[in-house]
N, C-alpha and C positions, 0 to 999 in steps of 0.2 A: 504494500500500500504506500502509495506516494500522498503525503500531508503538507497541507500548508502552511507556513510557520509562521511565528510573530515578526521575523525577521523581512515577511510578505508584507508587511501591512504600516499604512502610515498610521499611528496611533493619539498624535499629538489632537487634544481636545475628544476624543471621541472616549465614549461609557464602552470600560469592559470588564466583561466575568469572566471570569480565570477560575478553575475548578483545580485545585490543589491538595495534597492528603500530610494536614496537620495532625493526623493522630500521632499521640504521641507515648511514651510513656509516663509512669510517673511516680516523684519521689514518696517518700514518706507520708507525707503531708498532706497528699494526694496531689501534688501541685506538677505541672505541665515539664516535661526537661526539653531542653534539646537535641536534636537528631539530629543525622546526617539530611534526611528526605526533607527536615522544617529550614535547613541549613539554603538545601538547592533552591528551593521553592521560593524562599527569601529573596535570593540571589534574582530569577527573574520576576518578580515581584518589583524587587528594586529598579529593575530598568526600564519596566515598564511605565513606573513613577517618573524615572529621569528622561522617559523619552515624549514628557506630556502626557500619557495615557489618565483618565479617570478609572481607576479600579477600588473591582469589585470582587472583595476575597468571599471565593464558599468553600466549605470544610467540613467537616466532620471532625468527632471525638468521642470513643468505643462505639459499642452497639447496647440497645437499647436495654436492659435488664442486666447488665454487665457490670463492674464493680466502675470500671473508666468512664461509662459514660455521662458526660455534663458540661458543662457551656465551653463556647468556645474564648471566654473574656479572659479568661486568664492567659491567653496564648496572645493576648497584645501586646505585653511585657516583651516574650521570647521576639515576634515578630518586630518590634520598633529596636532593642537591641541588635538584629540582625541586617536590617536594612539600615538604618540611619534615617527613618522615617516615622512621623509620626502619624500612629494609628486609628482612627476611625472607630466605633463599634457599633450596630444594631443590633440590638434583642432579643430586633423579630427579621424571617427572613420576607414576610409578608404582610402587606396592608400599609395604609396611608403617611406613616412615621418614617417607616423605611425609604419610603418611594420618593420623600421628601428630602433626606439625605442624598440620596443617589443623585438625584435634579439639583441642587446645591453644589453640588462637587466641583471643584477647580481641576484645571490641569496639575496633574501629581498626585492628586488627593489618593491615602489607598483606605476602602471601608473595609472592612471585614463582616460579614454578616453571619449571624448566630449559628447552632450547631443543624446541619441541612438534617440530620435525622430524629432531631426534635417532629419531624412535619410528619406523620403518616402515608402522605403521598410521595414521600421521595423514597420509598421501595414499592409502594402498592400499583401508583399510576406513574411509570416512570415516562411514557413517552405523551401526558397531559395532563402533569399536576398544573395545580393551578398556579403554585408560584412561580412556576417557568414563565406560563403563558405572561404571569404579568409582568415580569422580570425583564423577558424579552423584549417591552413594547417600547422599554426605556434604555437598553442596551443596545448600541453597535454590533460589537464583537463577539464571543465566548471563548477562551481559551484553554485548551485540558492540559495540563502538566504532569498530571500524574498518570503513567503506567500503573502503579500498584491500586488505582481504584478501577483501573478501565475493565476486567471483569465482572466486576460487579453493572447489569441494568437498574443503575438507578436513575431516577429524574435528575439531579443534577452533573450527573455524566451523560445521557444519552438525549435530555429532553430538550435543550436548547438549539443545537443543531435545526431542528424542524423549523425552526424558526429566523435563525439570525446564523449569519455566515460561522462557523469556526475551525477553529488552527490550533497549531500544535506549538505548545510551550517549550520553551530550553530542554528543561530536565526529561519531558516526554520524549523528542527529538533524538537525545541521545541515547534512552533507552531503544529508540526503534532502531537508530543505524547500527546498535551492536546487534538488535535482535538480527539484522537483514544480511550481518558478516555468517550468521547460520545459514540465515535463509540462501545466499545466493552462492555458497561454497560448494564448490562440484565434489572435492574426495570426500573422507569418511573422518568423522569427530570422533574424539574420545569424550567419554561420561563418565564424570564422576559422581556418584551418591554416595550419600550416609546420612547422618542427623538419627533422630529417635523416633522418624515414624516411616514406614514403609510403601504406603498407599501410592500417594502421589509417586514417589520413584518409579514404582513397579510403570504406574500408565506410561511416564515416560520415556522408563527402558524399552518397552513394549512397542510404542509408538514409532523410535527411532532403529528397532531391532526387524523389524516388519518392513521399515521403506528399504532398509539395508544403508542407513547412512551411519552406522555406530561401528566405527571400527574398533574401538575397543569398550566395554563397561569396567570401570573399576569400583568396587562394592567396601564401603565400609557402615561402622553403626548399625541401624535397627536389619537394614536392607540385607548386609552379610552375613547377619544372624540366620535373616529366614533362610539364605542363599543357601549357608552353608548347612542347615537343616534339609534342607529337600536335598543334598547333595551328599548326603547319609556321614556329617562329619558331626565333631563333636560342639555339643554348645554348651556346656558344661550348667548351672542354672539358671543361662539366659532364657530357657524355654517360659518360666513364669513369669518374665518380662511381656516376653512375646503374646502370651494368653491376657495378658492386661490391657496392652493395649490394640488386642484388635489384630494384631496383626498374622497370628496361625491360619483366620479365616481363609487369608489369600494363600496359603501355603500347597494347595492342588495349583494353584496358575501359575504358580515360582517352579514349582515341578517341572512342569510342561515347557513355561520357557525357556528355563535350565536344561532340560533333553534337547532343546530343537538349535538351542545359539549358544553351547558350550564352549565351542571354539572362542566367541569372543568376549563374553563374560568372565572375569576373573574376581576367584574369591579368596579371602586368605587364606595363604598357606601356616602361615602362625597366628595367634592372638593374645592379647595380654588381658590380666586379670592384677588386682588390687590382694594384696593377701598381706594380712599384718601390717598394714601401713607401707609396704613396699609392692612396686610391680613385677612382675612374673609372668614369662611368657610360654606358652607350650604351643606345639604343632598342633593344628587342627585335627590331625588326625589321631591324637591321643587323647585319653580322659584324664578331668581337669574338674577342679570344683571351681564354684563360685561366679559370677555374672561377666558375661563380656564386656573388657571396656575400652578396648582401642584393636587395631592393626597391632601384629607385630615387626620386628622392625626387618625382614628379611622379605614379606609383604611390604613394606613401606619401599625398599630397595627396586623390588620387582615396580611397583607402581610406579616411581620413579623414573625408570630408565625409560617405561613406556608413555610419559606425559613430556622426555626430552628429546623423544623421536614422535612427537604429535603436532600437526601444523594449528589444530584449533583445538581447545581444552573446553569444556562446560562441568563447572561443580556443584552441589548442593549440597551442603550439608560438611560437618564434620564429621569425620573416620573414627571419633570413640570421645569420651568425655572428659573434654581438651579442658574442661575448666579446673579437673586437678591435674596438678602436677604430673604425677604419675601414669595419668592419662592420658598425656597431652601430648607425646612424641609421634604418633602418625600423622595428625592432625597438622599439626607445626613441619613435617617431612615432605608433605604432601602440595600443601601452601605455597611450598617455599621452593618445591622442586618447578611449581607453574609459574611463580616468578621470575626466575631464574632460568627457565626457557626460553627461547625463541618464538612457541607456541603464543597463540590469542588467547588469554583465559579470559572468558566470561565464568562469573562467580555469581551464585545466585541466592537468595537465604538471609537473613536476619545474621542467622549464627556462625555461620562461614563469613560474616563482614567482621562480628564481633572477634573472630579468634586472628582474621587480620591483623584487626586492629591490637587488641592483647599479645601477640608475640610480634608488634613492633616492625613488620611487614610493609612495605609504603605499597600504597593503593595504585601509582602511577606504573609499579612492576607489573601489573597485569592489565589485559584488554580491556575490560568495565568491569567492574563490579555495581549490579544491580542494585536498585532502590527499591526492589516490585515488588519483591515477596509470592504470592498466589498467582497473581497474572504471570509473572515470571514462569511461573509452571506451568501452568495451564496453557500459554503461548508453548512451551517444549513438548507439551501431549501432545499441540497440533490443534485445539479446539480457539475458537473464533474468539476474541472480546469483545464486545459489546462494545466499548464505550471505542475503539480504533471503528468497527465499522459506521457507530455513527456520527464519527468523522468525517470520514471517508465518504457519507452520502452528502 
């Protein structure tokens, strides 16, 4: 898909909505932090201030019965630290108060308007809530910036388009040119999985094993557990990991596609385990007590040499539970061997950013590291986004 950018459009004086994903985490206190994704978002927020633009911030913050979810006011603080701008706030995202701000606006001005999923209609009628319709009548533009919401069909991703021109923001922009370094690559990617849940991997091992563009999979965390279960090796009591979360159900589909793509699937030949406050590692193929917690490191070697003869890298997830110590040798091996290549790593996951950043890794050694989170994956299954196609109409 080819989109239009901000970089299209003369902006000075003209009203625009910019759809950006401020969720955030939060301290103690319950109070809003900063992120990498509220960092970018800033970033072209700010320029559209400095290029004349009248904007209009919409956002979100958790989901509705959630411990996160609640206003967006406290994220003007974060926002005017980040820009060098002062911030704006509505309430409400709808009715006469609002609409009066927005009509008031100066060139630069940037509003922020309240949390979009406060409205019921911005999941129920996403392509004719009503706040679009009115929203629309007084805006120019609409701008989506965030990848990590375009999954989701909600009205303030997909319902403006029907109405008023829109284009694609900085940080959106550059997530689609790394997605399209996949998309337009004629040889075969290496995949890397791991993290603590299995699901999502599997569609997308699946997805990319079936078109035959995966030249290799490499398997660590939840995903090599089940691997190496269906692959009749030892998991020592990671099995009642496995039965907690879900993940044995898929253990007949792990089978199958373990029989059919053995050749390119690779799963550990060693694995490490925490025993007495030290690590310890055994061959998969021996019996072992205690929960699996990382790669071992002659697996870390093997994966290795095969991510420094790979021309494009894709990862998700970490290789075993990098946040202790003693866990954290695949993890940080693995990282550091896609850096340190030649190869394009695209890097995908909350937790593969976090373990970046913790073993001190600079982000510019690898191809992108992703902002997206769920669309990130759901783009690698192959299934459509919603909020890209209604771009794109």
């Amino acid at each position: 898909m080819n989109f239009k950018s901000i970089k299209d459009i003369d902006v000075k004086g003209r009203k625009v909505a910019i759809r950006v994903d401020l969720n955030s985490p939060l301290d103690e206190n319950g109070k809003p932090l900063i992120n990498k994704r509220i960092q970018k978002h800033s970033e072209t927020i700010k320029e559209l201030s400095e290029r004349g633009a009248r904007v209009i911030v919409l956002s979100h913050q958790g989901k509705k019965g959630k411990s996160d979810f609640r206003s967006l006011e406290e994220h003007i603080s974060l926002l005017e630290s980040l820009t060098g701008r002062k911030i704006e706030f509505s309430k409400k995202i709808l009715g006469k108060e609002t609409l009066e701000k927005i009509n008031s606006m100066k060139d630069g001005d940037i509003l922020l308007l309240e949390n979009v999923r406060y409205l019921e209609e911005e999941t129920e009628k996403p392509f004719d809530a009503e706040f679009v319709v009115e929203l629309s009548t007084h805006i120019d533009f609409f701008i989506l910036d965030a990848l990590s919401v375009a999954h989701r069909e909600h009205a303030s991703v997909v319902g403006f388009t029907k109405f008023i021109p829109g284009f694609a923001g900085n940080v959106l922009r550059e997530e689609i040119e790394a997605l399209k370094k996949l998309d337009t690559y004629k040889g075969k990617i290496t995949l890397i999985f791991g993290g603590a849940k299995a699901s999502d991997s599997i569609n997308i091992m699946e997805h990319w094993l079936v078109s035959g563009r995966a030249g290799k999979v490499l398997l660590g965390g939840c995903p090599a557990t089940l691997f190496l279960l269906a692959a009749g090796k030892s998991i020592g009591d990671s099995r009642e990991y496995l039965e907690k979360t879900g993940s044995l159900e898929l253990l007949e589909k792990v089978k199958e596609i373990y029989s059919k793509y053995k050749e390119v699937i690779e799963i550990p030949s060693d694995i490490a385990v925490v025993e007495n406050g030290e690590r310890k590692e055994y061959s998969a193929d021996s019996a072992f007590k205690g929960s699996i917690g990382d790669i071992g490191k002659k697996t870390a070697e093997t994966y290795s040499r095969i991510i420094h003869g790979s021309e494009i890298v894709v990862v998700n997830g970490p290789m075993g539970i990098y946040e202790i110590p003693e866990l954290s040798y695949g993890t940080e091996k693995i990282l550091r061997a896609i850096a340190d290549s030649k190869a394009f790593g695209l890097v995908g996951g909350g937790h593969t950013a976090s373990a970046i950043e913790k073993f001190g890794i600079r982000e510019d050694n690898f191809g992108y590291v992703s902002l997206s989170g769920k669309a990130f994956l759901q783009h690698l299954s192959g299934k459509p986004l919603p909020g890209l196609l209604a771009l794109n109409s």
